[in-house]
C-alpha positions in Angstrom: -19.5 9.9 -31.1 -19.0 8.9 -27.7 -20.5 5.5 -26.7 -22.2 4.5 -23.4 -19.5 1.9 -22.5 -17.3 4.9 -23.1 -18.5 7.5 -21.2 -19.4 5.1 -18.4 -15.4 4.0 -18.3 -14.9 8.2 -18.5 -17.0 8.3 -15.3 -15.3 6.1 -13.6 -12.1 7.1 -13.6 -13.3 10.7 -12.7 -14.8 8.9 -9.4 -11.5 6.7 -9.3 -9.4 9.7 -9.1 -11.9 11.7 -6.7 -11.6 8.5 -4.5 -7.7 9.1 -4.4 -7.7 12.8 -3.9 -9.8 12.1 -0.8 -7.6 9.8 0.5 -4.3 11.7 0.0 -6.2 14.4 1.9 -7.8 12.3 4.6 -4.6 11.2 5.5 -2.4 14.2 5.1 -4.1 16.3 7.0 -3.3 14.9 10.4 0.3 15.6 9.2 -0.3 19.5 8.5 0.3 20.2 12.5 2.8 18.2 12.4 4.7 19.5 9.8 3.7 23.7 11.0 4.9 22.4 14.3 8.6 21.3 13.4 9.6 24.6 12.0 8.0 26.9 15.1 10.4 28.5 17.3 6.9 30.3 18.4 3.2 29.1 18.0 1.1 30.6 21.2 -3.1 31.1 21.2 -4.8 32.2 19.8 -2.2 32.3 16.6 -3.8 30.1 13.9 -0.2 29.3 12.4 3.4 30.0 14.2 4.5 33.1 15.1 8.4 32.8 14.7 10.0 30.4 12.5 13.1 28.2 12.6 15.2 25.3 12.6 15.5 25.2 16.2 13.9 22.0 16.3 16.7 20.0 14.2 19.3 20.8 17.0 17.1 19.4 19.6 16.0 16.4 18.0 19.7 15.6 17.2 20.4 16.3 20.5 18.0 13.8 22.3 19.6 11.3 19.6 17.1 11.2 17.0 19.6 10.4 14.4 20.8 7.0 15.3 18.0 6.3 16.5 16.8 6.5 13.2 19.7 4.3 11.9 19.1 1.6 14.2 15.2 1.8 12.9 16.2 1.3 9.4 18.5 -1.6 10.1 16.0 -3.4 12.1 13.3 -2.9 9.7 15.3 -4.3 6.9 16.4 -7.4 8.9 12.9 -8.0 9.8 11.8 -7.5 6.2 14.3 -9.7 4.5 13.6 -12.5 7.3 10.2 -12.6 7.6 9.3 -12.2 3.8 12.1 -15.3 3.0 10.2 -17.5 5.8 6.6 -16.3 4.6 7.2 -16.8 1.6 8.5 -20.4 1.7 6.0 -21.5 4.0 3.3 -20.1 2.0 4.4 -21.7 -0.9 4.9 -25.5 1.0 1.6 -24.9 2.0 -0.4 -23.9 -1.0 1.1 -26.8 -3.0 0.6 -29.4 -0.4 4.1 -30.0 0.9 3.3 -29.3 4.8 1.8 -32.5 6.6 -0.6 -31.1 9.1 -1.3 -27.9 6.5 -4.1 -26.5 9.6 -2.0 -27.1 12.2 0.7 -24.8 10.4 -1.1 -22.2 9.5 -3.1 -21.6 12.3 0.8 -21.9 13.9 1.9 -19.1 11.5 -1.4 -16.7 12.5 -0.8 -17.3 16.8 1.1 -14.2 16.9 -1.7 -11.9 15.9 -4.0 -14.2 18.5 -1.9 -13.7 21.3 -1.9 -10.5 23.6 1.6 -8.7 22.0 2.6 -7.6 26.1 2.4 -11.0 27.8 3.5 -13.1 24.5 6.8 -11.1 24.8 7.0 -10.8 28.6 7.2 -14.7 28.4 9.5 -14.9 25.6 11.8 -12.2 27.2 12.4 -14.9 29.6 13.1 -17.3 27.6 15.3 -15.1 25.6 17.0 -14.1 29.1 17.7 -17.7 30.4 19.0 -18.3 26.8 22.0 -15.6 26.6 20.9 -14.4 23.7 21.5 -11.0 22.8 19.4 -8.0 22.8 19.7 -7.3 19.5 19.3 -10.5 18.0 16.4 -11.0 20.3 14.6 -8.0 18.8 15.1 -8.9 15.5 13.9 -12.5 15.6 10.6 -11.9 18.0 9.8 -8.9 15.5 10.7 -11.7 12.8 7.9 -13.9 14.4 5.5 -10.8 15.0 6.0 -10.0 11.1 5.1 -13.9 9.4 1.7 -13.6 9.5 1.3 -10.4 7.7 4.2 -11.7 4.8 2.9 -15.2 5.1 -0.5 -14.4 4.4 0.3 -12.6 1.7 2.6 -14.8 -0.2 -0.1 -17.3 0.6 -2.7 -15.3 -1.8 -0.1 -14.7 -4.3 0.6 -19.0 -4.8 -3.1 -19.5 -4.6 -2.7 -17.1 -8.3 0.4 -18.8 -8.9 0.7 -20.8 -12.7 3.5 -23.3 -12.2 2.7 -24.3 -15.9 5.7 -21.7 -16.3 8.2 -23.2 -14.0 7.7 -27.0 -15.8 7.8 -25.4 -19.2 11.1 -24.0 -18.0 12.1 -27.4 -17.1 11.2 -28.8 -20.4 13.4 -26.5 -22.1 16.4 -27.3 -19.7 16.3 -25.0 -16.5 17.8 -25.7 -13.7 16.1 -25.0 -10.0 18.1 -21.9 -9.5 17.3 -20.9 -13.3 13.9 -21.8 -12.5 14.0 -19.8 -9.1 15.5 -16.4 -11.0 13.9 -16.3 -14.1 10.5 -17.8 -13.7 9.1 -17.7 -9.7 10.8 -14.8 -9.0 9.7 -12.1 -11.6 5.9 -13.8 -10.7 5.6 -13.4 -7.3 8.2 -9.8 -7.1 5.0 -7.9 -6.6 3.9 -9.9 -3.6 7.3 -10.0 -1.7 7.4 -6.3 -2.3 4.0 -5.8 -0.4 5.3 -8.8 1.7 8.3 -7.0 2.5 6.6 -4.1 3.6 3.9 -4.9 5.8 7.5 -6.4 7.6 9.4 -3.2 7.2 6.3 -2.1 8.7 5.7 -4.2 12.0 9.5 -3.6 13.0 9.5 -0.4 12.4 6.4 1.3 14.2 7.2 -1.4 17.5 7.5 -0.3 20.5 6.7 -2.6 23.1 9.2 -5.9 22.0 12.0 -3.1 22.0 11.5 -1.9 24.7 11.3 -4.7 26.7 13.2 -7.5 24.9 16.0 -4.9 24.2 15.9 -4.0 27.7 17.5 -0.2 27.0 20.2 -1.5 24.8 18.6 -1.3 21.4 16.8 2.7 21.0 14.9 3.0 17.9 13.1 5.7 16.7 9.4 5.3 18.2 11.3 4.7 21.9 13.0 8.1 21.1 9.8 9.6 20.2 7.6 8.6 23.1 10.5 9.5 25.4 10.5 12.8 24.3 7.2 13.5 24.2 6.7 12.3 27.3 9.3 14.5 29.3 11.3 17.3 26.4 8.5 19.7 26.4 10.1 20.9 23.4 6.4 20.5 20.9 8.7 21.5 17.4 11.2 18.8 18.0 8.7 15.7 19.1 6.6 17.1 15.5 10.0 16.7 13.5 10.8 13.6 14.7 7.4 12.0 14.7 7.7 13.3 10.7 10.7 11.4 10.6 8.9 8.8 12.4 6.0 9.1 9.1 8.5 9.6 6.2 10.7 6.4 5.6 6.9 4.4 5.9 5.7 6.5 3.3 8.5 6.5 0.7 8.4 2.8 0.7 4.8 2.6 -0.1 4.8 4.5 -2.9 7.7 2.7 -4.2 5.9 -0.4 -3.7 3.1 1.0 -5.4 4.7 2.2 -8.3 7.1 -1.2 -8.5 3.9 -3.3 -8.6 2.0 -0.5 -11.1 5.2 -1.2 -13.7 5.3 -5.0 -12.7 1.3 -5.4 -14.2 2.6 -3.4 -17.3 4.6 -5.9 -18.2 3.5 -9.2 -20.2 4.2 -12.2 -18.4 7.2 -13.2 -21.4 8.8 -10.2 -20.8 8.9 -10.6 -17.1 10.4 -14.0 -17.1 12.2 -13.5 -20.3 
């Protein structure tokens, strides 16, 4: 016989699941045009779906250079990802145990990116970038870098405030070394974090626009500057859909991975993650 506690846990989950079918809908439905819009070679009113069907669109995406575009995208999301979650994360964690003099000071530091209008902040560092000789690409990557801390900081932050470092002395005890303690015991810990770190990163460098455009100054074309380029002046509807999908995909991959990696990390008992 079913119990109240029982049937009220049944409940939820029926609502939990509900919740999540709504959401997957709410936000895949912008993406329905989108996607009937890539593979049209014909869509004209009052049609309600495409009249003539084809790959048409793949050659002219190609064409206008959506695929290294695309590459260059990745790369610079990566670099951005790896950088800013290895900064956010040590900064959170000199922070949360005290190690920072002027702890305020530093954080409010860390959060001035979000504060500050994004178009003049990097009109006045493109200057300084300018005067400096430094590269385009390397200029990209480390205001994007910058742009990305207080997201990955914030973050790792949250996940020290949780953090037991009754493990990593324990460890000690037993004979660890700091790199033994680093691989086996902090790192397993806080994996879920950098992942979610790591991707709100992935995240700001990939969906930027205006510090590529004007720090890179033309030299470095990622996807979104290939996107509003052609949308501004292709006319071609079926190849600015298919690379704005593109544009959605890679995002959405990684999200789910996340998801799932930090689903499988909460399976495990703590002993079996550092073991």
């Amino acid at each position: 016989m079913d119990s109240p506690l029982t049937r009220s846990r049944g409940a939820g989950k029926v609502v939990r699941r509900a919740l999540a079918v709504a959401l997957v809908v709410w936000f895949a439905l912008p993406l329905l045009p989108l996607l009937l819009w890539s593979f049209a070679d014909s869509w004209s009113v009052p049609a309600p779906l495409p009249t003539a069907v084809g790959v048409r669109s793949v050659d002219a995406a190609i064409a206008f250079g959506a695929l290294p575009a695309l590459g260059r995208s990745l790369v610079l999301g990566v670099v951005v990802a790896i950088a800013a979650t290895a900064i956010g994360a040590l900064a959170a964690r000199a922070l949360t145990f005290g190690a920072v003099p002027a702890a305020r000071a530093v954080s409010v530091l860390l959060l001035a990116p979000i504060a500050l209008p994004p178009f003049a902040a990097v009109l006045g560092v493109n200057v300084v970038l300018l005067r400096a000789h430094v590269p385009s690409v390397i200029g990209v990557a480390m205001v994007l870098t910058v742009m990305a801390l207080p997201y990955t900081a914030f973050v790792m932050r949250t996940a020290y405030g949780a953090y037991d470092r009754s493990y990593e002395e324990e460890a000690r005890l037993l004979g660890a070394g700091r790199l033994q303690v680093f691989r086996r015991v902090q790192l397993p810990l806080i994996a879920p974090a950098l992942a979610r770190a790591a991707f709100l990163a992935f995240l700001v460098a990939w969906s930027d626009y205006i510090v590529t455009l004007i720090v890179g100054g033309g030299e470095v074309v990622t996807l979104p500057l290939v996107v509003a380029s052609a949308a501004a002046g292709l006319g071609n509807d079926a190849a600015v859909s298919l690379m704005s999908l593109s544009a959605v995909a890679p995002p959405v991959l990684l999200l789910l991975g996340v998801l799932a990696f930090g689903r499988r990390r909460r399976a495990l008992p703590v002993k079996e993650m550092v073991a």
